[in-house]
C-alpha positions in Angstrom: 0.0 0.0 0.0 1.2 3.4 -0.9 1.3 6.5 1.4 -1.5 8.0 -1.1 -3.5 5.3 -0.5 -3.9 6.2 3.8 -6.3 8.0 6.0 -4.5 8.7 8.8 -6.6 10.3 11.6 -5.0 11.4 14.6 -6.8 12.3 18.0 -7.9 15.5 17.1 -10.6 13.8 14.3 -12.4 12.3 16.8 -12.7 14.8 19.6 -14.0 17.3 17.2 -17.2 18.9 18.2 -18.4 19.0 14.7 -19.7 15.3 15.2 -19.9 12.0 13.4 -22.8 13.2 10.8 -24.2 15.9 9.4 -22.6 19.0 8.1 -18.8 19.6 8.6 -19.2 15.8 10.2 -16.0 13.2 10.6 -18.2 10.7 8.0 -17.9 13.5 5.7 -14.0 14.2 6.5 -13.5 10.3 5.5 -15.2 10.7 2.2 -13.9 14.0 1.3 -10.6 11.8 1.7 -11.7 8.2 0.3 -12.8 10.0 -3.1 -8.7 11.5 -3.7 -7.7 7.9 -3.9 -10.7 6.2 -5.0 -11.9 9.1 -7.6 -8.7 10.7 -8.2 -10.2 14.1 -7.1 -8.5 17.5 -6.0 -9.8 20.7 -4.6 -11.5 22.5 -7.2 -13.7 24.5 -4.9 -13.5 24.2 -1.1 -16.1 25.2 1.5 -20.1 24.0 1.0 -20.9 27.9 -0.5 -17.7 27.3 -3.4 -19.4 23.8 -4.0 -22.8 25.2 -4.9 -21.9 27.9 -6.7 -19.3 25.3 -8.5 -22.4 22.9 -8.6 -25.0 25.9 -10.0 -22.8 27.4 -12.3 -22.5 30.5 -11.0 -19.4 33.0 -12.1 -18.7 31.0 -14.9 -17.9 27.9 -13.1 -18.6 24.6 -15.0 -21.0 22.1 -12.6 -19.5 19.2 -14.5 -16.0 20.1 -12.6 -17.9 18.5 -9.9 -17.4 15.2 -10.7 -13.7 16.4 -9.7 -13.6 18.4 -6.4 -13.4 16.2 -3.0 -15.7 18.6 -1.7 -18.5 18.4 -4.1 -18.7 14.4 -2.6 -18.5 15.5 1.1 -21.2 18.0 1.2 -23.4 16.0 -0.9 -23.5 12.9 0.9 -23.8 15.1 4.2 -27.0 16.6 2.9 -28.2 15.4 -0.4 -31.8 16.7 -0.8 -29.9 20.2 -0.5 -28.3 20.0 -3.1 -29.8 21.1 -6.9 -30.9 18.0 -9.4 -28.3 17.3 -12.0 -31.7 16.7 -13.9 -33.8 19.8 -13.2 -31.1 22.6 -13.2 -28.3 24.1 -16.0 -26.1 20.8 -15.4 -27.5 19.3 -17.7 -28.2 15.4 -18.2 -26.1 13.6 -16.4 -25.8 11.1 -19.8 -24.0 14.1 -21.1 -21.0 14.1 -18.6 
């Protein structure tokens, strides 16, 4: 196994006040992570409010860059009815990706 391919948590992840689930949670800390190895994804936008306007299009962003950012997984797995329908918005089909 390569160094890439590690979580490595250290006592401070799991005294965080932020709590296991929900938003900012430690579940969504491990997928943010699991998706660089697994998905191959960087940091194209950071922060829930830089995901949605990444996800709405907004500024010129492209929502199919979504498919890229760590982030974009986190915050939609930590609240996914929050979050706009690939299939009722500008992103388009999701065939089309």
């Amino acid at each position: 196994m390569e160094s890439e391919d590690l979580i490595i948590l250290c006592p401070y992840f799991f005294n965080d006040l932020k709590g296991a689930v929900g938003p900012e949670s430690r579940a969504g800390a491990l997928i943010h992570e699991a998706t660089h190895f697994i998905g191959k994804t960087g940091h194209t936008a950071v922060g829930e409010f830089a995901c949605r306007i990444l996800a709405l299009g907004e500024f010129g962003s492209d929502p199919k860059r979504c498919i890229w950012n760590a982030d974009s997984y986190r915050y939609f797995a930590e609240d996914p009815d929050s979050w706009p329908n690939p299939h009722d918005n500008a992103m388009g089909n999701l065939s089309e990706w």
